[in-house]
C-alpha positions in Angstrom: 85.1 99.2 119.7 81.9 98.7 117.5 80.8 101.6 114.8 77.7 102.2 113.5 78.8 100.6 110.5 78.4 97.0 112.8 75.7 98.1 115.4 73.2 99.6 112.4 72.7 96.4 110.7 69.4 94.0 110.1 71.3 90.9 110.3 74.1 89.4 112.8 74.3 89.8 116.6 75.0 92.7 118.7 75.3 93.7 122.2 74.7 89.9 122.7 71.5 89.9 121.1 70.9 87.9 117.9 68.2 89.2 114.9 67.9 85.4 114.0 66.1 84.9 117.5 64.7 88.3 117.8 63.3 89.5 114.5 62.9 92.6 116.4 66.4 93.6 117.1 66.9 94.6 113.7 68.1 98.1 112.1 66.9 99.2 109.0 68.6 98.9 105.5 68.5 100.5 101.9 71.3 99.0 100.3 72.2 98.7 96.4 74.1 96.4 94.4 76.0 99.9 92.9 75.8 103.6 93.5 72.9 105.3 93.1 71.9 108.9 93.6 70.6 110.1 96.4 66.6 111.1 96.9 64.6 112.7 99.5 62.1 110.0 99.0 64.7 107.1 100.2 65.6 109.9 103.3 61.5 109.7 104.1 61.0 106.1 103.3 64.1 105.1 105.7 62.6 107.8 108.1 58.9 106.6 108.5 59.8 102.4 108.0 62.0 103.6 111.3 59.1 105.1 113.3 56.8 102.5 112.4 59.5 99.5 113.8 60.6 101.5 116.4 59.1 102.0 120.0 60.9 105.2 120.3 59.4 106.9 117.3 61.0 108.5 114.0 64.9 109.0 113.5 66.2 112.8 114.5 69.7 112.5 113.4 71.5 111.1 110.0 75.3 111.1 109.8 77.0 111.2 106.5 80.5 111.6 104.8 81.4 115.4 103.3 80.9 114.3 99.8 77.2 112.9 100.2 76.2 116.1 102.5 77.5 118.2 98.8 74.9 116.0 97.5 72.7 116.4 99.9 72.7 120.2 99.6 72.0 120.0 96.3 68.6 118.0 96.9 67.4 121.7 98.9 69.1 124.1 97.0 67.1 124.6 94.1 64.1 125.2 96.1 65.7 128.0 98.6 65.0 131.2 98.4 66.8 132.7 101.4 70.1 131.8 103.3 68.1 129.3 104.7 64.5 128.3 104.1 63.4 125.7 101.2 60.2 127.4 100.4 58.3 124.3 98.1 55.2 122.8 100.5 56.7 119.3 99.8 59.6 119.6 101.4 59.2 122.6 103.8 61.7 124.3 106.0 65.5 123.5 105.7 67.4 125.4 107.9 70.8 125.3 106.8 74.1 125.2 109.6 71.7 125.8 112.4 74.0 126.5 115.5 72.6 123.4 117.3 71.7 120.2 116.5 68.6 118.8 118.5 68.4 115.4 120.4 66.1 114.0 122.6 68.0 115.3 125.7 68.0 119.0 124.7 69.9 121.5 122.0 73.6 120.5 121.5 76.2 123.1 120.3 76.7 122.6 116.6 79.8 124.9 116.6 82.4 122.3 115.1 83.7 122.8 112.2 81.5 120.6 110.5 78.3 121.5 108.5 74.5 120.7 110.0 71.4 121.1 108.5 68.0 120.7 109.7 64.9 119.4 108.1 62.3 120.2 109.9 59.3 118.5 108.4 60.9 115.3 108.9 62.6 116.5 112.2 65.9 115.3 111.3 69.1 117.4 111.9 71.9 116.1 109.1 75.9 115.9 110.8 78.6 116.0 108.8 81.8 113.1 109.6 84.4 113.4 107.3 85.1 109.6 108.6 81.6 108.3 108.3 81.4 105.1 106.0 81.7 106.0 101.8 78.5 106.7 100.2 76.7 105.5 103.2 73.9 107.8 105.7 73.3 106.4 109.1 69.9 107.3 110.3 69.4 107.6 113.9 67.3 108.4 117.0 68.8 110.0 120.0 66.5 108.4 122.4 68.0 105.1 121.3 72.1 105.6 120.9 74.4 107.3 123.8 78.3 107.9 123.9 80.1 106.2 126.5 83.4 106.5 128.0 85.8 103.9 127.0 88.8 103.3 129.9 91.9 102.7 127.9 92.9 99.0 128.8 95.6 98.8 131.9 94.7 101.7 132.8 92.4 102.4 136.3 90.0 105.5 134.9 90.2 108.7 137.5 87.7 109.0 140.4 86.9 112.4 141.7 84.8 112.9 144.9 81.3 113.9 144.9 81.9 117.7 145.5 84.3 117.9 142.9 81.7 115.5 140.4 79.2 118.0 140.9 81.3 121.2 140.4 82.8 120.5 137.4 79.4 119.3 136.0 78.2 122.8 136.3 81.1 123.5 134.2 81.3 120.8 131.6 77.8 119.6 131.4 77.2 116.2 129.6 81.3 115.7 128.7 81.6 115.8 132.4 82.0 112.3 133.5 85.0 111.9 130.7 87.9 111.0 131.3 90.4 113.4 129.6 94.4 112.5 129.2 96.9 115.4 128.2 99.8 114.0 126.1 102.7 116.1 125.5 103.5 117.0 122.1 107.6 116.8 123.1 108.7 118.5 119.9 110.9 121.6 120.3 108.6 124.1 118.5 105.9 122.5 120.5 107.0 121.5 124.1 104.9 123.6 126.0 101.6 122.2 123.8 99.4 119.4 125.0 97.2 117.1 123.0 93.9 116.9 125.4 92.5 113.0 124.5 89.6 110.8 125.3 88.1 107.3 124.3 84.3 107.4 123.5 82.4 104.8 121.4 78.7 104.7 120.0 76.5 102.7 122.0 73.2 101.7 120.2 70.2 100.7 122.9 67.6 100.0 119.9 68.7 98.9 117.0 65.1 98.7 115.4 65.7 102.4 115.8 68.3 103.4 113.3 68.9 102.4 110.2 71.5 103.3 107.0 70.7 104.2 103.6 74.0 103.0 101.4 75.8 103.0 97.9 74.2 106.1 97.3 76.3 109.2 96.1 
């Protein structure tokens, strides 16, 4: 499986397409030689480079570690004055742990645990991933990246009929073509506990669409 931190790159080949023969097929990069702190103006630089390289427009989502979304915080918080509006004209509204976090296909529950936040002058709704890369923010535009079931190897993935496809898509929604596994727990305390699994990977359509901002802090 290939992360972001391989498929959001401007050099080297992915999906079987090389940047040395398509100058085109190349993601975005801010990088450092050391740490550096974090600015809106590198978050807007990365943003409209993006949109101007891109066929699909500007980035709408960034993903970044728990300790650079602290900083991030910080970057809005002197200017709020509400729960959640940044009130200075440069910088506009900042909507703090929205509820949903908006993608090209629609509104997606935001309810995980995890903090959002949404800038809406730059359209970009920030995701918190306690594994994202260290000191690294992957920019990226929903109309360019999907997830995609990944079928555990030796294994022949589930096949419903179409009825029962289409019933439990009214249920499910977009998760609905997943393949779920429950895994017993098999510990006393816990025997009558399941683990409910699935594989799912990050499949980047356009790379010329994201791009990462790194050693920043």
């Amino acid at each position: 499986m290939v992360g972001l931190v391989n498929a959001v790159l401007p050099t080297g080949t992915y999906a079987n397409i090389a940047q040395g023969t398509y100058s085109q097929w190349a993601a975005y990069q801010d990088t450092n030689g050391s740490n550096r702190s974090l600015t809106l103006a590198m978050i807007k630089k990365a943003a409209s480079t993006i949109a101007t390289n891109s066929s699909v427009g500007r980035p709408d989502l960034a993903v970044l570690g728990c300790s650079l979304f602290d900083t991030l915080e910080g970057l809005f918080d002197y200017t709020s004055s509400g729960p959640s509006a940044a009130m200075r004209f440069d910088i506009g509204n900042v909507e703090k742990n929205p509820g949903v976090v908006r993608t090209a296909g629609g509104l997606i529950n935001a309810g995980t645990g995890f903090r959002t936040m949404y800038w809406a002058n730059q359209g970009i709704t920030f995701v918190e991933d306690p594994d994202c890369t260290a000191n690294t923010m992957y920019l990226l535009n929903s109309n360019a990246v999907e997830i995609e079931y990944l079928v555990p190897a030796n294994r022949t993935p589930y096949l419903m009929d179409a009825t029962r496809a289409q019933a439990v898509e009214q249920d499910l929604g977009p998760i609905a073509n997943l393949v779920f596994e429950l895994i017993p727990r098999g510990r006393t305390a816990f025997a009558d506990q399941f683990d409910l699994l699935t594989m799912m990977g990050v499949k980047v359509k356009n790379r010329a669409a994201c791009g990462e901002i790194d050693h920043v802090q």
